[in-house]
matplotlib code that plots the C-alpha trace (Angstrom):
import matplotlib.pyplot as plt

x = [96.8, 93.2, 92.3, 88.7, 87.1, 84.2, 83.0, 81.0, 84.2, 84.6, 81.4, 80.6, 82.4, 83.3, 85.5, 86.5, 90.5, 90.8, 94.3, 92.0, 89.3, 87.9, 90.9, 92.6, 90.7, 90.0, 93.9, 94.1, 91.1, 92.1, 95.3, 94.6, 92.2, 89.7, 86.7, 83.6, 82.7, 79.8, 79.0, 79.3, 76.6, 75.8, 76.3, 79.6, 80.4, 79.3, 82.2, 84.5, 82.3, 80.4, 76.5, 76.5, 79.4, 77.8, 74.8, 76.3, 78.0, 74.7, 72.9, 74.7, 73.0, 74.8, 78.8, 80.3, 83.6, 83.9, 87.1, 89.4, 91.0, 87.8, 84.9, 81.9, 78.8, 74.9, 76.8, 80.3, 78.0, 77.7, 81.3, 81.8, 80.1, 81.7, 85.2, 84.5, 82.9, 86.0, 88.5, 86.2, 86.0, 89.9, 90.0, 87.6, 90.0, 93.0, 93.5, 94.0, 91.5, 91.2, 88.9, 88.3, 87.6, 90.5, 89.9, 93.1, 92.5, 88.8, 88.4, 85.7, 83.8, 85.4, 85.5, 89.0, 92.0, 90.0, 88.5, 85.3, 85.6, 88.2, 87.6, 91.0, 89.8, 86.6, 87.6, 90.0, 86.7, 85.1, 87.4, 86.8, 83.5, 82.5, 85.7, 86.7, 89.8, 91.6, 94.7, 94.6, 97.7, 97.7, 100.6, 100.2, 102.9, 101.0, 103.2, 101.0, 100.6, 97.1, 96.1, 92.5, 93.3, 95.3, 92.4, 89.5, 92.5, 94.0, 93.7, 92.3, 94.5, 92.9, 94.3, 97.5, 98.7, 101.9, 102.5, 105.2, 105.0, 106.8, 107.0, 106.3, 104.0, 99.4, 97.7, 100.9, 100.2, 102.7, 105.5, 108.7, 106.8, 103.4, 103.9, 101.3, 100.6, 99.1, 100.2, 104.0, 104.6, 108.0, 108.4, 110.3, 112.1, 111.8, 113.5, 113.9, 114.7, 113.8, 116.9, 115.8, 111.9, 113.6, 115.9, 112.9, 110.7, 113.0, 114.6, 111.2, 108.0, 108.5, 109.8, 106.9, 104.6, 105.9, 105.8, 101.7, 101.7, 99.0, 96.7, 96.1, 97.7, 96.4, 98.2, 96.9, 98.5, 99.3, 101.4, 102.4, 105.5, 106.6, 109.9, 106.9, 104.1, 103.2, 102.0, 104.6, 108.4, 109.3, 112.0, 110.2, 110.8, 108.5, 111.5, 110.6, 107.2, 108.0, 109.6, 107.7, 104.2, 106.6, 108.1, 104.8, 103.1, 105.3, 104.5, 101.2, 99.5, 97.2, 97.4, 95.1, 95.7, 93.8, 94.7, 95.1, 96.5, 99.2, 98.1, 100.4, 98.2, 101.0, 103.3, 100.0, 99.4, 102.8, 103.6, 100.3, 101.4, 104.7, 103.2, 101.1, 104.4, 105.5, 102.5, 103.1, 106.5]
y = [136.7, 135.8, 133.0, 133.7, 131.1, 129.6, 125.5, 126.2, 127.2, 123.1, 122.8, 125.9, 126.2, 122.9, 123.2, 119.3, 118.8, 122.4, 124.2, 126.2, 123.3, 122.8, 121.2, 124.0, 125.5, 121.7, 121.5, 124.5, 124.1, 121.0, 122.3, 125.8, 126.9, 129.0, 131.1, 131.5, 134.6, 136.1, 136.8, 140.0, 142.5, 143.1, 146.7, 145.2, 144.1, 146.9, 149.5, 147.9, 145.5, 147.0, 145.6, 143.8, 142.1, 140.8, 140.4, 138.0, 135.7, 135.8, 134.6, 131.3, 128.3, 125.4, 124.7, 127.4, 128.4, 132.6, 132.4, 129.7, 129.0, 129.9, 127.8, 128.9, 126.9, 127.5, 128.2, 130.6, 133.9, 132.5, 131.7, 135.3, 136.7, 134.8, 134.9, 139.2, 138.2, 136.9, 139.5, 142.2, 140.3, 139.6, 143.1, 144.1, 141.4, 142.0, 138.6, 136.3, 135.3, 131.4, 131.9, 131.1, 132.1, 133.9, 137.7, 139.9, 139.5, 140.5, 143.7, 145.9, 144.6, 141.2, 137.7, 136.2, 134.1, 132.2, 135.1, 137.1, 139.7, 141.3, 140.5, 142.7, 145.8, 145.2, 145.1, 147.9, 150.1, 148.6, 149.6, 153.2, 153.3, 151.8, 152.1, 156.0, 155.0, 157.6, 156.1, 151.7, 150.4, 146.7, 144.9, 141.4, 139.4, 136.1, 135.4, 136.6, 140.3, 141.7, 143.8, 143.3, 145.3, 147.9, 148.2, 149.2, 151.4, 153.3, 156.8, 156.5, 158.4, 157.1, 153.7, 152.5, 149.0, 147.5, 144.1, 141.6, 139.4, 137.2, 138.6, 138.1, 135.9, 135.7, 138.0, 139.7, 143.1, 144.9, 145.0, 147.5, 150.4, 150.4, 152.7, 155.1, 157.7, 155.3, 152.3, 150.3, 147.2, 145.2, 142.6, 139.9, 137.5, 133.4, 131.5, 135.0, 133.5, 134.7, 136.9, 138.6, 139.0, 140.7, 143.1, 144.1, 144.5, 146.3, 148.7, 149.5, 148.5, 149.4, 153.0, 153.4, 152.3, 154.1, 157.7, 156.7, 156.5, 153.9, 153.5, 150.1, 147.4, 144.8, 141.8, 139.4, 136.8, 134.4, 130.7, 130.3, 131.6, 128.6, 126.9, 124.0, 125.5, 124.0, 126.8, 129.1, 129.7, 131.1, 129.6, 131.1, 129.3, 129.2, 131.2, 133.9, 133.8, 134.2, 137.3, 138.9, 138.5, 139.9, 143.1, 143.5, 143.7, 146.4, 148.9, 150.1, 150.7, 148.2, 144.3, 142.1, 139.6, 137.5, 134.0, 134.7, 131.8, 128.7, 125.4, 122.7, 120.8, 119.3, 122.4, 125.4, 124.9, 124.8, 128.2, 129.4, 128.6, 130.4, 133.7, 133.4, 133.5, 136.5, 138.6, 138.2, 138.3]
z = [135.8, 135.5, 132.9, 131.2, 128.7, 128.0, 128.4, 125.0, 122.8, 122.4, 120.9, 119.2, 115.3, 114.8, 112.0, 111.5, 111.1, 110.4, 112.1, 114.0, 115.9, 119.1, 120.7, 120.9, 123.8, 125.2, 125.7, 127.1, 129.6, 130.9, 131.7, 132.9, 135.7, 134.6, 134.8, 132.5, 130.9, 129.3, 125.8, 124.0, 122.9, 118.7, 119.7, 121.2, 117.5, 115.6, 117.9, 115.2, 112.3, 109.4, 110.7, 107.2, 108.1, 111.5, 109.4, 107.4, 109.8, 112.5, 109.2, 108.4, 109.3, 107.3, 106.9, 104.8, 102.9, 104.1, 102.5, 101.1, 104.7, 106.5, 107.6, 109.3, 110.6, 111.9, 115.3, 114.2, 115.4, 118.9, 119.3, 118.3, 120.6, 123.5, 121.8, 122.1, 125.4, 126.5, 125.5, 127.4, 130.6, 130.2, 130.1, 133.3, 135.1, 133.4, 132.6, 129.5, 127.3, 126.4, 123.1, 119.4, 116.4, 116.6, 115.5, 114.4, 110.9, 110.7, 109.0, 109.9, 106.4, 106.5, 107.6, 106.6, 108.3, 110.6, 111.6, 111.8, 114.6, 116.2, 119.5, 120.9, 119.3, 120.5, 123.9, 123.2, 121.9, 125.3, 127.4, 125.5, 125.9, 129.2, 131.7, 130.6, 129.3, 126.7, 125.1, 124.8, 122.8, 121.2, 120.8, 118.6, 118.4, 116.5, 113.6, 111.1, 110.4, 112.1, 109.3, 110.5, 113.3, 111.6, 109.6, 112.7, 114.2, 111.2, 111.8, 115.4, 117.6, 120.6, 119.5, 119.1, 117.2, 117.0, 115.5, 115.0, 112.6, 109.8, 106.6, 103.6, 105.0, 105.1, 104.5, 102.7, 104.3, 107.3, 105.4, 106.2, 104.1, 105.7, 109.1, 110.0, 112.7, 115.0, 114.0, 113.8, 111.4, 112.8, 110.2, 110.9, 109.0, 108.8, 111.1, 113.5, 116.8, 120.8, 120.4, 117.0, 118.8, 121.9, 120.4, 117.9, 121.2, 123.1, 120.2, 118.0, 120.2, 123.5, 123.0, 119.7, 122.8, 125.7, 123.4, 123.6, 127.2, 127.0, 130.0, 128.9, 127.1, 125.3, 123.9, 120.6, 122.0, 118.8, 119.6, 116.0, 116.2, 118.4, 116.4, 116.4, 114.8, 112.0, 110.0, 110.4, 110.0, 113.5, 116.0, 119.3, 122.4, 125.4, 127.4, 124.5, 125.0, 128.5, 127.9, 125.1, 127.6, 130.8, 128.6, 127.0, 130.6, 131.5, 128.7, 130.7, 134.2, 132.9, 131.0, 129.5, 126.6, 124.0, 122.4, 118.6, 116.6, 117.9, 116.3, 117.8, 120.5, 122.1, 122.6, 123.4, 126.7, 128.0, 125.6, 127.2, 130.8, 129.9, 128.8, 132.3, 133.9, 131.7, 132.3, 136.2, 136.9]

ax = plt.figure().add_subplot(projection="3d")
ax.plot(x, y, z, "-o")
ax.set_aspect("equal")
plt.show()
């Protein structure tokens, strides 16, 4: 599987000693081969964001709290744009993409969790609008709930999202209750293990996924359920990892995935290199 970043995700968004920084994709990059990728269009955005939301993000020029967890700067709107940039070559490749801000809990209004576009349903909308294809599922197994997705998808039949996720956990949403047409909320419980996140996969996604017959799949790809995380409750493994990218792969004719959240330097790019594996086994 391809690997698609960007040498300008190290600079762009500073965000200090935030969880989500720049060394995130600097571990990754040095570790990984890669290729560079182009930047989104605003018409790219707007498939999925409110253009006051996009507005709002291209217009901030100084360091700013979005949201109590969220800090922006003069230069968040360009590492949008290649972050969506990203996700939509990894999807012309069908590779992975290495990029941040993260995006599954952008809402089509709002900026929150680190957040501030969606870049998987972006590409998912892409991959709509420009390759022909009908039915794209996503699958996000980050360990928070990806209500920002849920939220562009809801009611679009076209679309389908699953996520795993701990719960009650941020943003409090997915529980047990909230199941839709189009979209399936697996909520987990702390301290849920590789076994727990297989049999979850194997009894509730994958046949939810497979009665979609997508003809792609695309995978938020969130590191935070590692049993190291530190902002998390998960005991993931990189053998679960492993397994969750190589079932994950098999649910369509076609793969691509996206880098969501996974804040422990030391343990992301062997997780990373693990879900590589997965994806191509």
């Amino acid at each position: 599987m391809e690997v698609v970043s960007h040498a300008d995700f190290t600079r762009l968004h500073p965000t200090g000693a935030h969880p989500e920084r720049q060394e995130r994709i600097a571990v990754l990059q040095r570790e990984l081969e890669w290729r560079e990728a182009a930047p989104a269009s605003r018409a790219d955005l707007e498939r999925c964001h409110s253009p006051q939301l996009v507005d709002l993000v291209a217009s901030i020029d100084r360091p700013t709290m979005v949201t109590a967890d969220t800090i922006a700067s003069a230069t968040t709107y360009e590492a949008g744009l290649l972050a969506a940039g990203a996700a939509i070559e990894a999807v012309r490749s069908g590779g992975f993409a290495l990029a941040r801000p993260p995006g599954h809990h952008a809402t089509r209004t709002e900026a929150m969790g680190f957040c501030f576009f969606d870049s998987i349903a972006i590409a998912a909308r892409w991959a709509q609008a420009e390759l022909g294809l009908e039915r794209v599922a996503i699958v996000d197994w980050d360990v928070h709930h990806g209500n920002g997705t849920e939220d562009i998808v809801l009611g679009d039949a076209s679309l389908f999202f699953a996520s795993m996720h701990q719960w009650p956990f941020y943003p409090g949403t997915g529980g047990p209750g909230e199941q839709y047409d189009n979209v399936l909320n697996v909520p987990l419980p702390a301290g849920s293990t590789d076994e727990d996140y297989v049999v979850a996969f194997h009894e509730v996604v994958e046949p939810a996924v497979a009665g979609f017959a997508p003809e792609l799949v695309l995978v938020s790809a969130g590191f935070d359920a590692h049993e190291e995380d530190p902002l998390a409750g998960m005991l993931v493994t990189a053998a679960g990892f492993r397994e969750l990218a190589r079932r994950s792969a098999a649910l369509g004719p076609r793969v691509a995935a996206v880098l969501e959240g996974g804040y422990n330097l030391v343990t992301l790019p062997r997780l990373v290199d693990a879900a590589l594996e997965g994806f191509t086994s």
